[in-house]
N, C-alpha and C positions, 0 to 999 in steps of 0.2 A: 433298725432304729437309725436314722438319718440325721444325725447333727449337725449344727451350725459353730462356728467357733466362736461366737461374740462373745460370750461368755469368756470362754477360754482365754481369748485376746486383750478380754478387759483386765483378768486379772495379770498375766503377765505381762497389764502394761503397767499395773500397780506396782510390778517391781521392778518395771524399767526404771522408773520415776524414781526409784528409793534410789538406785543405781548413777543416774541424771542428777540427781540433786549433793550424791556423795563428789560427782565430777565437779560439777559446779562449783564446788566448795574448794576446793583445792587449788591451792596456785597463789600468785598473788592479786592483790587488792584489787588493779585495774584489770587482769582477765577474768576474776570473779565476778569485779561489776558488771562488765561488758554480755560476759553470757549471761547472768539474772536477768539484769538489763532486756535483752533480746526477747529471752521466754517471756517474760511480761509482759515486752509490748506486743509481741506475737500472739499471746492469749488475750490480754483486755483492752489494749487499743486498735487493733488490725483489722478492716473489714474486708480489704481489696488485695489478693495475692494467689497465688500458684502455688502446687507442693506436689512431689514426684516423690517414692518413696519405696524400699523393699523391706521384710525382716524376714530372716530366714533363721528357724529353729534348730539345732541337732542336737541329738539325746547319744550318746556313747559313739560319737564320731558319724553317727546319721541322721541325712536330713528325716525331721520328719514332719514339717511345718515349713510353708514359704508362702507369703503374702505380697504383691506389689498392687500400688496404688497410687489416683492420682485424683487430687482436690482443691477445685478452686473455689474463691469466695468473692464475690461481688454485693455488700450488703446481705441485704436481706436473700439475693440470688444464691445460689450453689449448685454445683456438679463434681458427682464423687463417679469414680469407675474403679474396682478391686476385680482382682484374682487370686485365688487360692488353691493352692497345693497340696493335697492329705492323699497318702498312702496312691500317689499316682492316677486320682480323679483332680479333674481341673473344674473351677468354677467359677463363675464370671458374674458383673453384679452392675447397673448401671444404673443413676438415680440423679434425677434433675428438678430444683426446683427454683423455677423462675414468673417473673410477675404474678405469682400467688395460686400457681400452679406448679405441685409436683408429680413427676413423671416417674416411674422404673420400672423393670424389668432383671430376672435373672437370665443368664444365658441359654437357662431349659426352657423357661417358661415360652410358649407358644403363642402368648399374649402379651399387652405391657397393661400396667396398671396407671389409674391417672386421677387423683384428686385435688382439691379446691382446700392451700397451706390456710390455715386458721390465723398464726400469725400476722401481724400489722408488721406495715414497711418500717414504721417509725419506734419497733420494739429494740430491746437490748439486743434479740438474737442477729440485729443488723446492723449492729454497732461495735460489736466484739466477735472474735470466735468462740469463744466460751459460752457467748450467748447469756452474762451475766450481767446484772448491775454494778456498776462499778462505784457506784455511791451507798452499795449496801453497808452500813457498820460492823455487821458478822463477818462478813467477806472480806472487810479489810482488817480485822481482827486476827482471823485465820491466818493471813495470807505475813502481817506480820511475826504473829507466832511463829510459824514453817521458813523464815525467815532467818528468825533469832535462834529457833531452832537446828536449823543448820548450819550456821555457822560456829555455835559450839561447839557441837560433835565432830563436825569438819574441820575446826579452825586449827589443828594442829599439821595439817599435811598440806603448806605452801609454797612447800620446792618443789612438786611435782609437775605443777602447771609451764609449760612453755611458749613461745612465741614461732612459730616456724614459717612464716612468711608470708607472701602476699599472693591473691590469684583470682585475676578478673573483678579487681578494683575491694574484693575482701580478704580482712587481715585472719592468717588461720593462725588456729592455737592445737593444741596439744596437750592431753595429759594421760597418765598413764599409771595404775595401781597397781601393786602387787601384795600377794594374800597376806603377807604378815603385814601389809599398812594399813586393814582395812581397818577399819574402829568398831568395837568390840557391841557396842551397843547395836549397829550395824548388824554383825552376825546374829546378835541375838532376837532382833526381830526377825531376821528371814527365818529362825530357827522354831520359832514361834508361830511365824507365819507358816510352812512347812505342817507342823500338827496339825494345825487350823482345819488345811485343806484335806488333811486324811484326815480326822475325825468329822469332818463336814459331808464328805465324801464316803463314805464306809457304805458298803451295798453288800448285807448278807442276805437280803431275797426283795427279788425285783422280776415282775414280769414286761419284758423290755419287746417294744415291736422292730422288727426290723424295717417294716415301711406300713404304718397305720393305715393309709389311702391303700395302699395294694393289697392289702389283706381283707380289707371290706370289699373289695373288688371280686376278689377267690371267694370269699365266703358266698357271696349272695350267685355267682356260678356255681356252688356246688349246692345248695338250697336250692334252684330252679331249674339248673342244668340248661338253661341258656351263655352261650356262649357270644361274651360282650364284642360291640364290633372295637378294634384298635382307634378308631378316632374318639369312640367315646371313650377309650379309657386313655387316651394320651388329653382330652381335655379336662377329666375327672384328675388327671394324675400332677398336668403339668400347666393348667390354667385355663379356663373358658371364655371364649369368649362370645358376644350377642348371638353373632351366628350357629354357634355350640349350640349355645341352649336355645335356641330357634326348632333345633334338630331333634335335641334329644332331652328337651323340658321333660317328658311322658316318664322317660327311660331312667330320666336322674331321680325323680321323684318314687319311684320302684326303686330303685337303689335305697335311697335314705329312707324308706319307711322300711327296708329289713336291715336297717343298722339302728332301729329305734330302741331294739330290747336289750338290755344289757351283757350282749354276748359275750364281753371280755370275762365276764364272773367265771366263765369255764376255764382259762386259763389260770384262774385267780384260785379256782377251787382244785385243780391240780398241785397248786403247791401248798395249801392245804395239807391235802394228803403227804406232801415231801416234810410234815412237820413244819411248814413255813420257814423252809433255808434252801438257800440256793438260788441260781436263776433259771426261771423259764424264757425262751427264748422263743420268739411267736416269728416262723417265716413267712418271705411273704405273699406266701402260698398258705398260710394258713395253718401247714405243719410246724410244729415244735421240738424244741430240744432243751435237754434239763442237764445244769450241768451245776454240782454239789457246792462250790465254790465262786465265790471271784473270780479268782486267780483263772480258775479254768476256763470260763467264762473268754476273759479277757485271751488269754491263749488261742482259741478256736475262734476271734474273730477280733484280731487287732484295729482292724480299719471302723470299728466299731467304739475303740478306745485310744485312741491315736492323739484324739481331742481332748481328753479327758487331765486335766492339768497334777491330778494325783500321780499320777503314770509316769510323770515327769520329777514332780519334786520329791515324791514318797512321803520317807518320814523325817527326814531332816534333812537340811540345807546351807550353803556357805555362799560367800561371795568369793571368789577364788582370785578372778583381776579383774578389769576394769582398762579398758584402752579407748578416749573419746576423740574425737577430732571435730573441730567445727568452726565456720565461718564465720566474718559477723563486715555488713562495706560501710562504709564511710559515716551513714545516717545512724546505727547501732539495728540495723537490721539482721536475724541471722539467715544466713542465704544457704549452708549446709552445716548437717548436723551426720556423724560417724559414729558409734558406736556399738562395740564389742563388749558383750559381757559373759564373761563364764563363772560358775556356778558350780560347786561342789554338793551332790547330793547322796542321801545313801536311802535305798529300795528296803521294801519291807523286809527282804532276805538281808538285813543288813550290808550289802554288796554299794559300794562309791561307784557313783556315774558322773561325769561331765555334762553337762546341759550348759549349752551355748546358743546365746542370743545374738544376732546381728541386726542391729538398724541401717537404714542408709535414707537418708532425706535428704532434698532439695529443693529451695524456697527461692521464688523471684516472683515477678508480674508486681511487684507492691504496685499498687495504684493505678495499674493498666490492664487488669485483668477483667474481661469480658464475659458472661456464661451466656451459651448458643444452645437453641433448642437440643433436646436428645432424640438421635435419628432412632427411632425405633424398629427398621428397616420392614418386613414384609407384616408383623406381627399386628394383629386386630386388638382395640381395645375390649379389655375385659370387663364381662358383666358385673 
């Protein structure tokens, strides 16, 4: 089973933001304003800018997550490039869209992909980066709310905030939490949040593939006892393109009519048999392994669960400190944003871990940022 982290990366950006917003709060009146200020206009007035950027994750003093990335915005234009880091596989991700055309490709894929954006030049998504209405009445509702709301909860801790100088025409600030400051209500949503994600998450029987495409590939070899040639299964496995299936149209269509019948049920009626607990685990080869528990599960193939954001918070969770740093020049632009966050968590064994977040971002190009086709280098488009 081959996961994506977006998922994963959404939600612990949900608690970046609770984290972000507790920073924000703190200090006094005009470094408050100043950073609000920034995020705002950075979200709902900003069409034209650059941003460079890392977070790197560790769970009990290891990494086991790291992300960098880099995205610019030119209207309705954009060009994103990401890397990510899991259990020592690297992966690369390229994606452009310009004059009503977007482009991408992954770093495996042997092909790039290319369609015709739906989107008009003259919509909101090229007037903000949020890609929102900013005359919606909900939206300015909300956004008052989350407002008035953080500044309650917050508005007790405003010596923390400081001022620490200037650098390349932006003024830097500073603040810095420590776990007995954090506000109680604070804890008790992460604490909440925390359950959430294990009762949301609970897997006491799951038949899980390790790679779905390779295992239709094994099967229909051991059914015919033909032996598939490597190009066609690096284009079946890692993207085709016209010339692909110029080649092997005949071949691909014998493949999908013996994945028509519902072969997974065999897996499915195995654990049947196990009483329905446990997981079966389908390689991707076609051979399987059954293992009683989760937990065991997760043991015999971490890089499997690496992503898996339960693994990380468990069953409950804290804010432990909080240390942000961030820029903002002259116009009330923010040009860097610094942020450490660690986290106190405790695993189903009842056992305390550390979970440590790192951001690092870098904002500039406001109003001179250009997006340039994406070189797609030797790679044919895909069918």
């Amino acid at each position: 089973m081959k996961k994506r982290n977006r998922v994963t990366i959404c939600l612990v950006a949900g608690v970046l933001i609770l984290a972000v917003s507790a920073a924000a709060a703190f200090g006094s009146v005009n470094g408050y304003s100043r950073y609000k200020e920034a995020l705002k206009a950075l979200a709902l007035e900003t069409n034209n800018f650059s941003a460079q950027g890392t977070m790197v994750v560790t769970y009990g003093g290891q990494e086991v997550m790291r992300t960098s990335g880099e995205y610019a915005m030119d209207g309705a234009n954009n060009a994103v490039h990401s890397k990510e880091w899991n259990m020592g596989k690297e992966t690369e991700y390229f994606s452009t869209r310009l004059n009503g055309v977007s482009t991408w490709f992954d770093s495996m894929d042997k092909v790039y992909h290319q369609t015709e954006y739906s989107g008009e030049e003259g919509s909101t998504a090229a007037e903000n980066l949020l890609g929102v209405d900013t005359d919606d009445e909900m939206l300015n509702r909300m956004m008052n709310f989350a407002e008035i709301a953080t500044d309650t909860v917050m508005g007790e801790l405003k010596n923390n905030f400081v001022q620490v100088g200037k650098e390349n025409g932006s003024t830097l600030y500073q603040v810095e939490i420590a776990q007995n400051q954090v506000p109680s209500l604070v804890n008790a949503g992460l604490s909440l949040f925390a359950y959430g994600v294990g009762q949301s998450n609970q897997m006491d029987n799951a038949v899980i593939f390790e790679d779905y495409s390779a295992t239709v590939l094994a099967r229909y070899e051991k059914i015919t006892g033909e032996t598939l040639p490597q190009e066609f299964r690096d284009g079946y496995l890692k993207g085709s393109s016209e010339t692909w299936y110029e080649t092997y149209g005949d071949l691909l269509e014998k493949v999908n009519e013996s994945n028509e019948d519902s072969w997974e049920d065999y897996y499915y009626q195995l654990l049947d048999e196990k009483n329905n607990t446990g997981i079966i685990y389908v390689n991707a080869d076609s051979s399987y392994d059954y293992y009683k528990t989760y937990q065991e599960y997760k043991a015999a193939h971490p890089e499997e669960v690496n992503q898996d954001l339960e693994t990380y918070v468990g069953q409950d969770m804290s804010l432990k400190t909080v240390l942000c740093k961030f820029g903002v020049d002259d116009q009330g632009r923010l040009t860097s944003n610094n942020l450490a966050v660690t986290f106190q968590t405790v695993d189903l064994d009842g056992t305390t871990h550390e979970l440590v977040i790192n951001v690092d971002v870098t904002l500039g190009g406001y109003g001179t940022t250009v997006i340039q086709p994406l070189d797609v280098g030797g790679r044919e488009k895909a069918s």
